[in-house]
N, C-alpha and C positions, 0 to 999 in steps of 0.2 A: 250872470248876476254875481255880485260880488257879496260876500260872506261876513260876518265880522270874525277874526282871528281869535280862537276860545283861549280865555287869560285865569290867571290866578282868580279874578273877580269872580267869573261865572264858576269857576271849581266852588270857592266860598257859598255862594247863591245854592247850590246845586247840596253843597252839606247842611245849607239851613233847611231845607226841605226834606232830605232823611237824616233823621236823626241817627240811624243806626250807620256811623260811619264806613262799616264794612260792606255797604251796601255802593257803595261810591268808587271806582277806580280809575286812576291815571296813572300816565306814565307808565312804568316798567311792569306795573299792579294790573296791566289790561293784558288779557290773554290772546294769544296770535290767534286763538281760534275765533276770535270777536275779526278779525281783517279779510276773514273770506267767507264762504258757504260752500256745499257741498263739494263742489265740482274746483272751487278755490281760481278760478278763472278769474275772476274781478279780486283784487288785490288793496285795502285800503284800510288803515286805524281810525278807529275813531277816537279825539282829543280826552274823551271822558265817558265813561259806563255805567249808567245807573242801572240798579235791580231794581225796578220799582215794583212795590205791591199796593197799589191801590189807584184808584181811580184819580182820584185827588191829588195824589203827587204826579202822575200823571199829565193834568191839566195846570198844575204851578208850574213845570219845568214845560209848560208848551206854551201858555203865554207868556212866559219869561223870553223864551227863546224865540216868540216869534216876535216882542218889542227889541229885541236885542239885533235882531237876525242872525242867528243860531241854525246851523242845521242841525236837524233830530233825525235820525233813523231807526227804526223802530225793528224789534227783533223778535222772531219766537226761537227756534230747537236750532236753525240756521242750516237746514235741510234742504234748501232753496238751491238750483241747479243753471242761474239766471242773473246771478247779485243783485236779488232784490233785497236783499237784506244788510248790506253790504254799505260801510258809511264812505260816500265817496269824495262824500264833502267836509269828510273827516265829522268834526264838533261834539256833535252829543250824542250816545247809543242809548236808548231804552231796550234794556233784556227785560222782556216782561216772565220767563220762565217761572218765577216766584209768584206771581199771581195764579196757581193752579188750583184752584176748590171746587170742588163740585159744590152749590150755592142751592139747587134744588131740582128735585126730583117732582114733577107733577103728573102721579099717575091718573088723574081726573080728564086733564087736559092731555095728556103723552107728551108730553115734554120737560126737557131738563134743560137746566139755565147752570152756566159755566162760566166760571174766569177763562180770558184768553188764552192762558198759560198749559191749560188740561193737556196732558199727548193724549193723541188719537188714540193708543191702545191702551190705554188708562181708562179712557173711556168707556170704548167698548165691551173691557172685562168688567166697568162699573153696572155700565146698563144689563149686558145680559146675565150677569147675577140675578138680576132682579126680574128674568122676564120680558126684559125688551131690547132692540135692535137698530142701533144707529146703520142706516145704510153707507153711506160715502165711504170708502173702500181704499184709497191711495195706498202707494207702495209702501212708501214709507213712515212705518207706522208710530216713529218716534215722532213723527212731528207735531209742531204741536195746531190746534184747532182755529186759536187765531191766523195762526197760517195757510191751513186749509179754507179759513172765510177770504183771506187775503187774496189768493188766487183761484177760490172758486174750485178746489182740486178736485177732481174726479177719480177715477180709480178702476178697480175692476170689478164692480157692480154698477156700474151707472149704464150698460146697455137693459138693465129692467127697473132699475131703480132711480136714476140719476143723478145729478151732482151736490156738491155742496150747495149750491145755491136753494133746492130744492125744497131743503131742510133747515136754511134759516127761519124764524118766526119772529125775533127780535132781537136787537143789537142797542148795547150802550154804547156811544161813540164818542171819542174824544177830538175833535175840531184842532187842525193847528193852532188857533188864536186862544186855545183852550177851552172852548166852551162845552160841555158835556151836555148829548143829545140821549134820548131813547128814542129810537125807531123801532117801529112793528110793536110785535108782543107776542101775545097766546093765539091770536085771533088765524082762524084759516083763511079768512081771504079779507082785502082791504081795498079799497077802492078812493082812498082818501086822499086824493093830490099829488101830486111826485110822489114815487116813489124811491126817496132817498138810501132807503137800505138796500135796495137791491144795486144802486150806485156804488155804494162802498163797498158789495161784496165782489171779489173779483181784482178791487180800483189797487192792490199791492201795496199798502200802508202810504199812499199817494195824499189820502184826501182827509184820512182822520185814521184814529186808532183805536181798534174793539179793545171794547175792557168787559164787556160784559156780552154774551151770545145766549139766547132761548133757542132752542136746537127739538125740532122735529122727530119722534118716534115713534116706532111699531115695532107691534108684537113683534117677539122674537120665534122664526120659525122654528120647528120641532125637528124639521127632519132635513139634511142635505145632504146630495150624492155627485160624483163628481166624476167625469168623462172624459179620459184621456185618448188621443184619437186620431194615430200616426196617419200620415199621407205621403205618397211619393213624391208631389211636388208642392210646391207652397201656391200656386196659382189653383192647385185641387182644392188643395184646404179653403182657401180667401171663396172662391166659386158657391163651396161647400154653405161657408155662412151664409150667403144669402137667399137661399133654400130655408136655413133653420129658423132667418127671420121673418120669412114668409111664411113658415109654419105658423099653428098657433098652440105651440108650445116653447115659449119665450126662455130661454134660461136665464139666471143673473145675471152670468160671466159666461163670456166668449172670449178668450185667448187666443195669440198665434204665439207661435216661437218655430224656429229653424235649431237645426243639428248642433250645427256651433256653439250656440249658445246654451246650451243643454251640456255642452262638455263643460263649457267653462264652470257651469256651475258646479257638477262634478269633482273637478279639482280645487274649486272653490271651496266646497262643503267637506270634501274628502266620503263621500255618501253614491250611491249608482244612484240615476234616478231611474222610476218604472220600468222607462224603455227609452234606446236613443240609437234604435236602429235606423230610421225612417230621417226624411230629408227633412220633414217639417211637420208640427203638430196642432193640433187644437185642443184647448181647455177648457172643458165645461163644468157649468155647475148649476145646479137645480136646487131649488129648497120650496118647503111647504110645511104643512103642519102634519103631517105623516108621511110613508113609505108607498102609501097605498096611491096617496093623491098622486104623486111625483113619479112612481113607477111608469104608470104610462106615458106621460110628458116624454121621460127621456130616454124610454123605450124605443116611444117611433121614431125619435130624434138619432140615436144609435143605430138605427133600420135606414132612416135618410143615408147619414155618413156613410154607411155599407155603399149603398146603393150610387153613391157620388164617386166610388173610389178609394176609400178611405182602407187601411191595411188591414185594420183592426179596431174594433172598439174595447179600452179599459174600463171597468168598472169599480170606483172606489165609494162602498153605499156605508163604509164605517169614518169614525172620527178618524185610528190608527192607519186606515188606508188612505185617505184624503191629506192628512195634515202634511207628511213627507211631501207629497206634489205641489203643492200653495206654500209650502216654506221655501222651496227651489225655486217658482216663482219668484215669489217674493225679494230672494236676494239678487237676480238676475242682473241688474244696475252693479252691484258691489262684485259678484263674480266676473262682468266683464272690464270695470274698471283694476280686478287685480291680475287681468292679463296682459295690461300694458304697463307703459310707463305713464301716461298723462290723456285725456280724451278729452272730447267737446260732446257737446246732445242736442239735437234736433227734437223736436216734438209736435211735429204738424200731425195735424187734423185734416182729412178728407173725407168724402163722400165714401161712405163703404165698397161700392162697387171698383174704387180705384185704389183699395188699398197696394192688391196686388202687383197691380203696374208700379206702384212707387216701391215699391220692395225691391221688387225685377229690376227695378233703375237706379237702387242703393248696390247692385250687385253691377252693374255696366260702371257704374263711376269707381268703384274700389280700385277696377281693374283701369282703366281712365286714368287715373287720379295715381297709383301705385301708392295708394293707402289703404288699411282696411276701414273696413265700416262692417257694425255689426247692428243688427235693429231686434227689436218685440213689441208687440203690443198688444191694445184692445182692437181684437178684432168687429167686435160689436159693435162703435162705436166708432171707426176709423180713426181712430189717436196710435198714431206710430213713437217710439222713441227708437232715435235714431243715433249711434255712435260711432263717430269718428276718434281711431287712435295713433296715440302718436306712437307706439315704437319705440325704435330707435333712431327716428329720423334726428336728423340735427336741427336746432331751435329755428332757426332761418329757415329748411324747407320745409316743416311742422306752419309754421304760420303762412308760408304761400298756399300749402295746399288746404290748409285748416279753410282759410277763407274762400276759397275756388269752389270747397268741398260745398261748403254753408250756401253759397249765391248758388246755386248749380240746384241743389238740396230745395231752398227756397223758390227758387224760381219753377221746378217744379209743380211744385205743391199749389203755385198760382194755377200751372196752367191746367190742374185739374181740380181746381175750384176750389181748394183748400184754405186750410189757415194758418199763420205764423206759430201758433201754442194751442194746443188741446186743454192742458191741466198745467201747467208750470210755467205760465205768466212770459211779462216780457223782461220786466226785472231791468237793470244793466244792457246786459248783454249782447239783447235784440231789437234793442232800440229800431239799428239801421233797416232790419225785413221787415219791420212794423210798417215803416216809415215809406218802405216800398209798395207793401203790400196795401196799405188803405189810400183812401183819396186826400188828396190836401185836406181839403174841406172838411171831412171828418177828424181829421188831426188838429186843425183847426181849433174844431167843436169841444176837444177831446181837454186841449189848451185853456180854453176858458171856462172848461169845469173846473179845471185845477184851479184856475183864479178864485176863481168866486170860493172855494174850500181855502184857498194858502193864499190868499193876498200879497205875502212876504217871501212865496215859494221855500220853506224853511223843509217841509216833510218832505222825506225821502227824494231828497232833489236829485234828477239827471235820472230816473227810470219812468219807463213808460212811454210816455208821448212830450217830458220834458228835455229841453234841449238842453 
């Protein structure tokens, strides 16, 4: 589809609608970090960046652009590891970051209503001041919430908890043609015709754009204790979990990690962690409303891993023993990206029981391939994140093997039932395994949702399932 070319006119249009001209940028005035996301793999300006705060400017600059035909891309913290955020069709950016207020707290109802713009750990530090507990857990905690409705992000709580989507209750939404919707609400369950909001969450700024989220909570537990829990081999560990999920003492988080990766952090943080004698680890974590409930829980759970194989079981049942382990966590993406020169990221989903095998077969292709690949993930959950880096390869054999790595990677992950992305969308990037991995027909279907949302194809055009 062909575009209209963004001119002096629409810059004018675009400063009648914010008044605060500093809120407006082109040209030389747009910052390189508005051309990529994370991983900076998709590469692309967009002609003009608005900050918008509010719903309404919003919805000017999107029926504008969709009479115009304009593309908009729409942006939260640009955390995105996929270029789903990424304007590829150049035009217009929407950075919603300035839309960030916490709008209300309803502790009647447990839930709290937010502009798009909130980061995740803004949040969080918001709610549990007060007593309560947004579950959804993602790595990266800068991002911001619209972003996590965008791709449904998961994290490491969602093997007891579950995902984003779990925790929406209602969404303001902005319509490419700019029409402003309210979907859902306060209500716990809804049975009233499509359900439209559970479409947008997930759809990657495709279909319309949250300006407003009611978000799901609970009490905040009192007490968490957390289980570090070396194994000689990583197929013991993988084994291990699903024993712990048969139990019925569920933990939040189930982790894996490998040796490697544990160094890099290491030199990443400049900090030892616990232990990194052992080939491969598991991370657990238990919470409850005392010491007393939980002790057992993860008592017997400590007696299972014994019992599996396991080297040793750590115990960290303090804040200052816990928070060291979940910070090294936490950075594991940024300490293996500061061990190369440049990486790509897999993030398939399988069937728990096959995590292991896909592990086992990130370590046959490295050496295949004479690249490394480095992975961790939710074990709970079978969401791998998988990295391939480049080294010192030189650019031309980086891109043969990059792509060998990925189709090899993907192909995979089919033939053990798996999925293209766990929690980090398809965005850009992954268009082509998307496109392998479902049926026409569902591509299809997938295609004339977006019609019917973007008549004009104007939002976030060229990710997902558009061509």
């Amino acid at each position: 589809m062909s575009y209209k070319v963004f001119d002096e006119r629409d810059l004018a249009f675009l400063h009648s609608v914010v008044a605060d001209n500093e809120r407006v940028l082109s040209g030389d005035a747009i910052n390189e970090d508005y051309s990529h996301d994370e991983l900076g793999g998709t590469l692309s300006y967009p002609s003009a960046v608005v900050k918008v705060r509010s719903e309404e400017e919003i919805s000017e600059i999107l029926k504008y652009a969709s009479e115009q035909k304009l593309p908009v891309t729409p942006r939260g913290a640009g955390t995105g590891l996929v270029g789903g955020g990424v304007a590829v069709e150049h035009g217009i950016m929407l950075d919603l970051g300035l839309m960030n207020k916490i709008l209300e707290l309803d502790e009647e109802n447990l839930t709290i209503t937010v502009e798009p713009g909130v980061l995740l750990m803004d949040l969080a530090e918001y709610v549990e001041g007060k007593g309560y507990f947004y579950p959804p857990d993602p790595g990266e905690k800068s991002a911001t919430i619209g972003g996590n409705i965008s791709t449904n992000a998961g994290g490491m709580r969602a093997v007891k908890y579950g995902v984003t989507r779990d925790y929406v209750r209602g969404l303001n939404v902005a319509l490419p043609t700019g029409v402003l919707l309210e979907l859902g609400g306060k209500v716990v369950k809804n049975s009233s015709g499509y359900d439209i909001k559970d479409l947008i969450i997930g759809s990657e700024g495709t279909l319309g754009i949250v300006t407003r989220a009611t978000l799901k909570l609970l009490p905040l537990p009192e007490k968490t204790v957390s289980l570090l829990v070396p194994f000689p081999t990583l197929s013991e560990a993988i084994q291990t979990v699903q024993l712990i999920l048969k139990s019925k003492n569920l933990p939040t988080a189930i982790e894996f990690m490998e040796r490697e990766v544990i160094i890099d952090t290491e030199n990443y943080l400049g900090k030892k962690f616990p232990d990194n004698r052992s080939n491969a680890y598991l991370l657990l974590k238990f919470d409850g409303s005392s010491l007393e409930e939980i002790e057992k829980a993860y008592g017997e759970v400590a007696e299972l891993c014994l019992d599996a194989g396991a080297v040793d079981v750590l115990v960290s049942d303090t804040r200052e023993r816990e928070e060291p382990i979940w910070k090294a966590r936490g950075v594991f993406l940024e300490a293996i990206k500061a061990s190369t020169t440049y990486m790509d990221e897999v993030d398939i989903v399988v069937p728990r029981s096959r995590v292991a095998e896909l592990v086992e077969y990130t370590h046959e292709l490295q050496k295949e391939l004479g690249v490394r690949i480095k992975s961790f993930g939710h074990a709970g959950d079978g969401n791998l994140h998988i990295y391939i880096l480049k080294d010192d390869l030189s650019d031309t054999e980086w891109e043969k093997k990059l792509l060998l790595a990925m189709e090899k990677l993907y192909e995979k992950g089919r033939e053990f039932d798996g999925q293209v992305s766990g929690e980090h969308g398809i965005g850009f990037a992954k268009k082509p395994y998307l496109k392998k991995a479902l049926a026409p027909e569902l591509m299809g279907i997938m295609r004339e949702i977006k019609h019917v949302f973007d008549p004009n194809n104007i939002l976030n055009p060229h990710k997902v399932c558009d061509e």
